[in-house]
ROTOR-726687 format. One line per 5 residues: number of its first residue (from 1); for each residue z negated, x negated, y of N, C-alpha, C. Coordinates in nm, 3 decimals. Atoms other than C-alpha are relative to their C-alpha. Layout:
BEGIN
NUM	Z/X/Y/Z/X/Y/Z/X/Y | ... .
END
This chain:
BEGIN
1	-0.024/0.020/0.140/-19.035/-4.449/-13.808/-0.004/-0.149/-0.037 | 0.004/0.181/0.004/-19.012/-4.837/-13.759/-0.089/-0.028/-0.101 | 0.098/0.077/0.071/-19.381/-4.922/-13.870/-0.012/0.037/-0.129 | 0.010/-0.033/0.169/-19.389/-4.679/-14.197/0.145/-0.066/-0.037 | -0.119/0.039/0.065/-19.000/-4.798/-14.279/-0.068/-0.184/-0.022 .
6	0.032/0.150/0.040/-19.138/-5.215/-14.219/-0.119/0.027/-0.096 | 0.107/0.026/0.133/-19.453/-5.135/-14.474/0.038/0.056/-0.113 | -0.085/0.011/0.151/-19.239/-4.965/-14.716/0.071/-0.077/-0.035 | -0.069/0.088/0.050/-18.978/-5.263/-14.752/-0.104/-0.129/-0.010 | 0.050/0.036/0.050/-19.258/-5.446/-14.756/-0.076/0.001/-0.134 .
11	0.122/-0.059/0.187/-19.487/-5.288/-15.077/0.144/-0.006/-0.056 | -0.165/-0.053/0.134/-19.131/-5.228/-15.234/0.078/-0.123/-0.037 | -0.097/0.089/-0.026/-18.938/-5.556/-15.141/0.040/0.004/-0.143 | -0.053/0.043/0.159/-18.878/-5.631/-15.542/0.022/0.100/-0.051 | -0.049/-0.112/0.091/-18.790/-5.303/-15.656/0.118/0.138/0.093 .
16	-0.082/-0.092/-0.096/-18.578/-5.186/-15.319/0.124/-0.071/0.022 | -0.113/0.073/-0.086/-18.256/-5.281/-15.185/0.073/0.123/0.098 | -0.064/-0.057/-0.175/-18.143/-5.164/-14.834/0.125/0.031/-0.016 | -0.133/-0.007/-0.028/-17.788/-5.053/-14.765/0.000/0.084/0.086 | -0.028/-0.071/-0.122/-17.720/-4.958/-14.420/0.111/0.051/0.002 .
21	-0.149/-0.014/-0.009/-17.451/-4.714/-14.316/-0.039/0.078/0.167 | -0.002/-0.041/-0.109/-17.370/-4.688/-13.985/0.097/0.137/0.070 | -0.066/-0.120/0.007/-17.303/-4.323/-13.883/0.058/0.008/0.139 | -0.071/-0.016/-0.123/-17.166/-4.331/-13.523/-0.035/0.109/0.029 | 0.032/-0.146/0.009/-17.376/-4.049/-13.471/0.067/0.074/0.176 .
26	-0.062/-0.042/-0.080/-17.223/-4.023/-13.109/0.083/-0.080/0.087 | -0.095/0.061/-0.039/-16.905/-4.075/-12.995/0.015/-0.029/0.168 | 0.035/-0.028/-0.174/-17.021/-3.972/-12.610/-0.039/0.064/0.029 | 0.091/-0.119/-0.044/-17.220/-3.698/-12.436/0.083/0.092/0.051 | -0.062/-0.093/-0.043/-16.924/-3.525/-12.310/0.019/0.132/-0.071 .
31	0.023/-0.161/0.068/-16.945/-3.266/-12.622/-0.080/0.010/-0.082 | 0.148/-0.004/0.098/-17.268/-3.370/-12.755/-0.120/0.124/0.039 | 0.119/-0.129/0.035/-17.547/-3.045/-12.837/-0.059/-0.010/-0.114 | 0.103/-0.038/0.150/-17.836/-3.053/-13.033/-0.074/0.090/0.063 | 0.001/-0.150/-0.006/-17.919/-2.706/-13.033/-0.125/0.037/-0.029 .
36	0.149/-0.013/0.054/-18.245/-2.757/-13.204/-0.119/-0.055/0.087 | 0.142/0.077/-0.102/-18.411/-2.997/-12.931/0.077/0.054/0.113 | -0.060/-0.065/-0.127/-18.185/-2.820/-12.645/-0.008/-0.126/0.068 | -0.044/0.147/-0.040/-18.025/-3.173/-12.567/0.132/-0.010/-0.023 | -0.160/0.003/-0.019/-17.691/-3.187/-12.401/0.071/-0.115/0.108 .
41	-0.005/0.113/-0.126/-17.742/-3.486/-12.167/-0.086/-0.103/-0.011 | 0.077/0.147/0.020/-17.905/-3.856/-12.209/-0.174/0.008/0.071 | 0.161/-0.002/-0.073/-18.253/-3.760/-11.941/-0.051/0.060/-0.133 | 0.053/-0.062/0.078/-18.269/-3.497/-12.206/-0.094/-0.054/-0.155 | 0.066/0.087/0.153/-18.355/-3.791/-12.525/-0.122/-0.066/0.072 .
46	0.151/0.080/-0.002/-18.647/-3.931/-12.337/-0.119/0.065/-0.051 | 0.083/-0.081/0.022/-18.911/-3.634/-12.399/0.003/0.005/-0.155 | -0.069/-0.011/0.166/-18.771/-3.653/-12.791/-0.045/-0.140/-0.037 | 0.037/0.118/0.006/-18.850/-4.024/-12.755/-0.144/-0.012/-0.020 | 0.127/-0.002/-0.025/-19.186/-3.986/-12.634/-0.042/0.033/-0.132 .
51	0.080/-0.100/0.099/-19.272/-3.703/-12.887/0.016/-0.110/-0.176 | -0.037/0.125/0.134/-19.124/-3.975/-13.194/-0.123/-0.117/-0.012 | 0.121/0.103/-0.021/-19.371/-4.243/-13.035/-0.074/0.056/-0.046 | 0.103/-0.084/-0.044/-19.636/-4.012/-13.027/-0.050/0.037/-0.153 | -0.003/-0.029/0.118/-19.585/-3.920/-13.370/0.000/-0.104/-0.130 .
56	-0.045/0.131/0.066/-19.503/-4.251/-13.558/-0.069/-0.122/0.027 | 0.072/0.063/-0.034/-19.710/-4.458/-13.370/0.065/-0.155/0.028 | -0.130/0.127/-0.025/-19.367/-4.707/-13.296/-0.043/0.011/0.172 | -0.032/0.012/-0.173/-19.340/-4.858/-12.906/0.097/0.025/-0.015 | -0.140/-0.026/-0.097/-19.089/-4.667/-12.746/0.007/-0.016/0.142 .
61	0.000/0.004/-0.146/-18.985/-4.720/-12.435/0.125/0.114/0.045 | -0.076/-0.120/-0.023/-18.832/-4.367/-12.326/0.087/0.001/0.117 | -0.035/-0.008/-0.109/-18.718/-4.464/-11.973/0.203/-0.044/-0.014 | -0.168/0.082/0.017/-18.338/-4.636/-12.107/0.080/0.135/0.048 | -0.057/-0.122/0.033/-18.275/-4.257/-12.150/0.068/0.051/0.180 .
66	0.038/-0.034/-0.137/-18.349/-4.222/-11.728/0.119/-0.101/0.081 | -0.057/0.106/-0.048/-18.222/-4.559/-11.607/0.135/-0.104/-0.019 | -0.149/0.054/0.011/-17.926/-4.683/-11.799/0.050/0.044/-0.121 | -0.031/-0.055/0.076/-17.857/-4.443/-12.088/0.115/-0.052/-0.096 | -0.124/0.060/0.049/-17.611/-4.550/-12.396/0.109/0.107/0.043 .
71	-0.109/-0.072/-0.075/-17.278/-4.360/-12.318/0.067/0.035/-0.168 | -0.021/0.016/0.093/-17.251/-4.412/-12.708/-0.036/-0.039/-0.126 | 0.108/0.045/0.088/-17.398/-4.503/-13.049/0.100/-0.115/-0.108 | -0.087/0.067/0.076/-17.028/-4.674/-13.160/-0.013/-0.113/0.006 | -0.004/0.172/-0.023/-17.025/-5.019/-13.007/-0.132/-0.043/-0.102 .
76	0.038/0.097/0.081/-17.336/-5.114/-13.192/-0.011/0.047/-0.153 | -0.058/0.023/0.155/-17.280/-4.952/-13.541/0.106/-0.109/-0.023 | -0.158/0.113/0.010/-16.940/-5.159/-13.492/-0.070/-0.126/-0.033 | 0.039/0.160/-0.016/-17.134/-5.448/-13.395/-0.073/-0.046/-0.117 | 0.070/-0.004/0.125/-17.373/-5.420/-13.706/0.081/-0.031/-0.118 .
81	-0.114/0.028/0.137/-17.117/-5.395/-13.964/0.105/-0.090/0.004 | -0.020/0.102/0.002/-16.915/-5.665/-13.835/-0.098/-0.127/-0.012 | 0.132/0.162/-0.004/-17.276/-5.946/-13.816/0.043/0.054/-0.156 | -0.013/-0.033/0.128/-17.273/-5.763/-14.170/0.096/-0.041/-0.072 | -0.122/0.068/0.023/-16.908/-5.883/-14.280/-0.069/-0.147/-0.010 .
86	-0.018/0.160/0.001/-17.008/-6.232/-14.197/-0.139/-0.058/-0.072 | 0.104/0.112/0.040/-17.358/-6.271/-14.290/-0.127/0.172/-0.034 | 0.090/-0.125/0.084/-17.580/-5.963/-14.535/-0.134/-0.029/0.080 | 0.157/0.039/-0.038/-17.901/-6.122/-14.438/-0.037/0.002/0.160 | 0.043/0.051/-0.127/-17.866/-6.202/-14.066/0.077/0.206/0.082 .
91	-0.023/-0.137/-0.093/-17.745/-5.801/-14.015/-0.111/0.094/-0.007 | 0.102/-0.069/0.008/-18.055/-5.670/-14.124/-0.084/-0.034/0.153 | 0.063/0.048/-0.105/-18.202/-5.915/-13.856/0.056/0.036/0.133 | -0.040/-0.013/-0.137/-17.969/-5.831/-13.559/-0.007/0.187/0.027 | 0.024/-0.181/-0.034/-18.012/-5.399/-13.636/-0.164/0.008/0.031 .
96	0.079/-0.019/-0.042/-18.335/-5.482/-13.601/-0.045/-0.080/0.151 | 0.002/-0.018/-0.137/-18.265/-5.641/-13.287/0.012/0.085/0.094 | -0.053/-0.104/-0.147/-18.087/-5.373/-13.099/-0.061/0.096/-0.022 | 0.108/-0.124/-0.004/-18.343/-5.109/-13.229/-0.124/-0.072/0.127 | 0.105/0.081/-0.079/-18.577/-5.359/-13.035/0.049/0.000/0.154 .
101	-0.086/-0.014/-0.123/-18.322/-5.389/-12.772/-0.005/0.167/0.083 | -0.034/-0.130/-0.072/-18.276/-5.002/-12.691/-0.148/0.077/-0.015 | 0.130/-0.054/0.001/-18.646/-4.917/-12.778/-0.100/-0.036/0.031 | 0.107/0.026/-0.076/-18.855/-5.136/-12.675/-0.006/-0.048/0.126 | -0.049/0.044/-0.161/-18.672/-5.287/-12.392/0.035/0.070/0.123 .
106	-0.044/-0.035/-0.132/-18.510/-5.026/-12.256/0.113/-0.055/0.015 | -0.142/0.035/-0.033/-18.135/-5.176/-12.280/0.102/0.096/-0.047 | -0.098/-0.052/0.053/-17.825/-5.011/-12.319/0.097/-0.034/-0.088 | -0.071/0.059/0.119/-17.717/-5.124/-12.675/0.190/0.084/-0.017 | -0.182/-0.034/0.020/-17.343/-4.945/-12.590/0.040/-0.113/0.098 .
111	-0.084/0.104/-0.088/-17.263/-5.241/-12.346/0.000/-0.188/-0.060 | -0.037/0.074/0.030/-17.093/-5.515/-12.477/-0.130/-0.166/0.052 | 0.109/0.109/-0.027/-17.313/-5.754/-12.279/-0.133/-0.007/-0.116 | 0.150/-0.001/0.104/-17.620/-5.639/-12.432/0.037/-0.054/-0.179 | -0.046/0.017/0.178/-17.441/-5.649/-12.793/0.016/-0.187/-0.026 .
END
């Protein structure tokens, strides 16, 4: 979704304004089920990854899912909406770090280091 979301705030910039809300969509995998992609375990988001790439035509890098999985999606909403507190402009720039961070790198944006 990356490349169509960066060419719509581009064509739009003067008639859009952004407002992120960070949903904490998971608190941990211990009672996470999505029922619809039959995904109850972190190996399980790489194939979901792929198929997103595949579809969207964004670099993903599906392997984070394999090799060092987040454990969580809280630490960096947190982390977002605090850069956000201090500075509007420079949180747009750091969510689009750790999307960069956990998608194209391959890091685990739930560990403090990485954040």
């Amino acid at each position: 979704m990356a490349p169509a979301w960066d060419r719509l705030t581009v064509q739009l910039a003067k008639h859009l304004k952004v407002c992120h809300k960070m949903g904490g969509l998971l608190p941990s995998w211990k009672h996470f089920e999505d029922v619809a992609h039959s995904i109850n375990r972190p190996s399980q988001m790489g194939p979901e990854w792929m198929c997103a790439a595949e579809l969207s035509g964004a670099t993903i890098n599906s392997q984070v899912w394999i090799t060092d999985p987040p454990a969580s999606s809280y630490p960096a909403c947190i982390a977002v909406k605090y850069v956000q507190l201090q500075s509007e402009d420079f949180a747009e720039a750091f969510l689009h770090l750790l999307r960069k961070a956990v998608m194209v790198d391959g890091k685990n944006i739930s560990k403090t280091g990485v954040l």
